[in-house]
C-alpha positions in Angstrom: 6.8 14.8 14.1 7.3 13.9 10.5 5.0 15.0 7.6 3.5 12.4 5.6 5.0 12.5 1.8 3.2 11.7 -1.6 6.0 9.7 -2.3 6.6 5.7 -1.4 8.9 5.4 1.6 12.0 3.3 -0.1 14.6 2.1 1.9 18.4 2.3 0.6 18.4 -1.4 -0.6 15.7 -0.6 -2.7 12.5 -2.5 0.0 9.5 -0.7 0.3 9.3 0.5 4.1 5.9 -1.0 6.0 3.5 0.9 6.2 0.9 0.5 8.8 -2.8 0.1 7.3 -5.1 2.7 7.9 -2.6 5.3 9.1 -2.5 8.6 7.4 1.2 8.4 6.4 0.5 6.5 3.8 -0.6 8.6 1.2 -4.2 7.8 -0.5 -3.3 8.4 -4.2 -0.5 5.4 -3.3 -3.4 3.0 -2.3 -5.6 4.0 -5.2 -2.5 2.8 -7.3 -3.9 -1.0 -6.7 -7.3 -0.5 -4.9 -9.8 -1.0 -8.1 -6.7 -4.2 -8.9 -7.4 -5.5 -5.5 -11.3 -5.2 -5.7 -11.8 -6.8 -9.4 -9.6 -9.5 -8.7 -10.5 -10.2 -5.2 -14.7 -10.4 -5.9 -15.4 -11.7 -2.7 -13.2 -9.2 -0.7 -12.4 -5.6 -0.8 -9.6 -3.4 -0.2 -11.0 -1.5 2.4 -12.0 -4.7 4.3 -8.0 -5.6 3.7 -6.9 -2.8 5.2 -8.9 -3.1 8.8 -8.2 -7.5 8.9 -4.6 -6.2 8.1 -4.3 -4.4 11.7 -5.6 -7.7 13.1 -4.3 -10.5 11.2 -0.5 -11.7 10.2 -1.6 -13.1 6.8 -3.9 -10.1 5.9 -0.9 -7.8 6.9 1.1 -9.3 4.8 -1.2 -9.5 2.0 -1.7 -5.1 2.7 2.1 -5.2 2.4 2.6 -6.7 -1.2 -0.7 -4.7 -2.6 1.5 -1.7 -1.2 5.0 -2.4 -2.6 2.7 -2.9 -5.6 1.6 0.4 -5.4 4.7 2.1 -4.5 6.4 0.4 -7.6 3.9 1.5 -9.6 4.5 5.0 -8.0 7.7 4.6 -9.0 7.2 4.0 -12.2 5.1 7.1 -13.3 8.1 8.9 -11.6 10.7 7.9 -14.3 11.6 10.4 -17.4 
């Protein structure tokens, strides 16, 4: 069994790896990275309702994806000297 990591999952290429909404590997701090974005921009919609359409719904997963390679970019970014 693997242990989930604060880190974003990046692939060799450089892709963020999917994550699966709502699971706990992906870590919470990575989703707060864009959350508040989603939720002002989206003013109809929140990012919690995102996540549970995304387990149900092609265009709403794919929607989850970007906010999260958003996030894990951002991630990525606070990691750099």
């Amino acid at each position: 069994m693997t242990q989930p990591s604060d880190h974003p999952r990046l692939a060799s290429d450089g892709a963020v790896l999917v994550h699966e909404p709502g699971k706990p590997d992906v870590p919470m701090d990575l989703e707060a990275l864009v959350r508040d974005d989603y939720d002002r921009l989206r003013i109809d919609d929140s990012f919690e309702d995102l996540k549970h359409r995304a387990r149900f719904s092609k265009e709403d997963r794919g929607l989850y994806e970007d906010w999260m390679s958003l996030a894990a970019q951002r991630a990525a970014d606070r990691q750099l000297p």
